[in-house]
C-alpha positions in Angstrom: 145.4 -55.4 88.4 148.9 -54.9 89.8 150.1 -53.2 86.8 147.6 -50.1 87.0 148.3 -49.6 91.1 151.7 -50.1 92.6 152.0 -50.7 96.0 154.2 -47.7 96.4 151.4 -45.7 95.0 152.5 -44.7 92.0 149.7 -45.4 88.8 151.7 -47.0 85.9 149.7 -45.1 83.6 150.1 -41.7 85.1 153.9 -41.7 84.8 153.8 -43.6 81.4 150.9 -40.5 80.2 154.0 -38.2 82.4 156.7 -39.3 80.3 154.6 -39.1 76.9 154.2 -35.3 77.5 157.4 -34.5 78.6 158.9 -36.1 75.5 156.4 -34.7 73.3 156.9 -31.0 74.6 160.4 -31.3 74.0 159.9 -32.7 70.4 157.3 -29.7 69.6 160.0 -27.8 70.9 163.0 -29.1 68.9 160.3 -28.8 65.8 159.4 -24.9 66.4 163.1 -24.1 66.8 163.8 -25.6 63.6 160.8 -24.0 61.8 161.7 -20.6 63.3 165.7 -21.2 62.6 165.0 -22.3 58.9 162.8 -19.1 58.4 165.2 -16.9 60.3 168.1 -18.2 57.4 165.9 -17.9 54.6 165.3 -14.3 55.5 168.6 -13.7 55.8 169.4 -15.2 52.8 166.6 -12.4 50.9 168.3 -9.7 52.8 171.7 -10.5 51.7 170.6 -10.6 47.7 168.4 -7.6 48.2 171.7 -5.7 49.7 174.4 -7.6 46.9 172.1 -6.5 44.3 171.5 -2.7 45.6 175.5 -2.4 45.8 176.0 -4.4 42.4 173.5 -1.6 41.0 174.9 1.5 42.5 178.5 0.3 41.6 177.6 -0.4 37.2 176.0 3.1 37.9 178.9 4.6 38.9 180.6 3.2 36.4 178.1 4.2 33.9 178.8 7.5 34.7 182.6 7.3 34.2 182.3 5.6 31.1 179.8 7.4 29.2 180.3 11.1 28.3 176.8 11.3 26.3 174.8 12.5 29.2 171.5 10.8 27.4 173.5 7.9 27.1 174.0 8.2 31.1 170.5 8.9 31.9 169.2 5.8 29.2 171.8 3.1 31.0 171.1 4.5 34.8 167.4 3.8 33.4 167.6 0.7 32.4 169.7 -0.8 35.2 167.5 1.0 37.9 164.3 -1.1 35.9 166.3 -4.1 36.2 167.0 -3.5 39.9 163.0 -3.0 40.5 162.6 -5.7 38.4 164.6 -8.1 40.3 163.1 -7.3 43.7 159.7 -7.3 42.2 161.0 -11.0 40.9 161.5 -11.9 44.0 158.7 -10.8 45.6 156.4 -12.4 43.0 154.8 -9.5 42.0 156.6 -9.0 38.7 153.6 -9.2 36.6 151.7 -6.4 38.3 154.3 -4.0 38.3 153.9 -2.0 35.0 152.0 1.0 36.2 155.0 1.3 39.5 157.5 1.1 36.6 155.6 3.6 34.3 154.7 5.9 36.6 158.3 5.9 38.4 159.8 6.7 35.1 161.9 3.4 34.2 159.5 2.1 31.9 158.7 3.7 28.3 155.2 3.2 26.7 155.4 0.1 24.9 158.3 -1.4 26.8 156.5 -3.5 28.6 154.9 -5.5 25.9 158.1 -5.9 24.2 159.5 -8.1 27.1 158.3 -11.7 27.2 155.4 -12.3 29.5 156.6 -14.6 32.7 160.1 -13.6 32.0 160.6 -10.6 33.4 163.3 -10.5 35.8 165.7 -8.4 36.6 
């Protein structure tokens, strides 16, 4: 039974079990910085299209405002590309589909409106 009990008194089998956990806390630990690293990108990711989007939106506004003279012309386009702003977050947010009363009672949706867009499809 020499390879259970060395004679210098170390236990074969306590520094194999040693090594086993050592290497395994360092994979678990290579594994959570990954997981943690690939969510902290993907969030990153949201908040850079959330922030692109918000400045693409307030610059066609702006132009909007330039261009048109009709001020019910201004108010109907600042409408419509504020509900496809809302539209796109709620896109991405997967709540698209549940968002007809927000838009309605925020003003960017007209009676009707809603059922004239195509179910499933309704992205910004």
């Amino acid at each position: 039974l020499g390879i259970w009990d060395h004679p210098n008194g170390h236990n074969l089998w306590e520094d194999t079990m040693s090594d086993a956990v050592s290497n395994l806390t360092f994979l678990v630990a290579i594994l959570i910085g990954g997981f943690v690293s690939m969510h902290q990108s993907w969030w990153n990711g949201q908040i850079g299209d959330y922030d692109r989007n918000l400045s693409r939106s307030r610059a066609l506004i702006a132009l909007v405002i330039l261009y048109f003279k009709n001020p019910d012309q201004r108010v109907e386009m600042t409408r419509l590309i504020n509900l496809a702003f809302n539209l796109a977050v709620m896109s991405a947010q997967g709540t698209v589909e549940d968002g007809e009363v927000f838009l309605l009672s925020e003003g960017l949706l007209r009676p009707g409106e809603w059922d004239t867009m195509v179910t499933n499809e309704r992205t910004g």
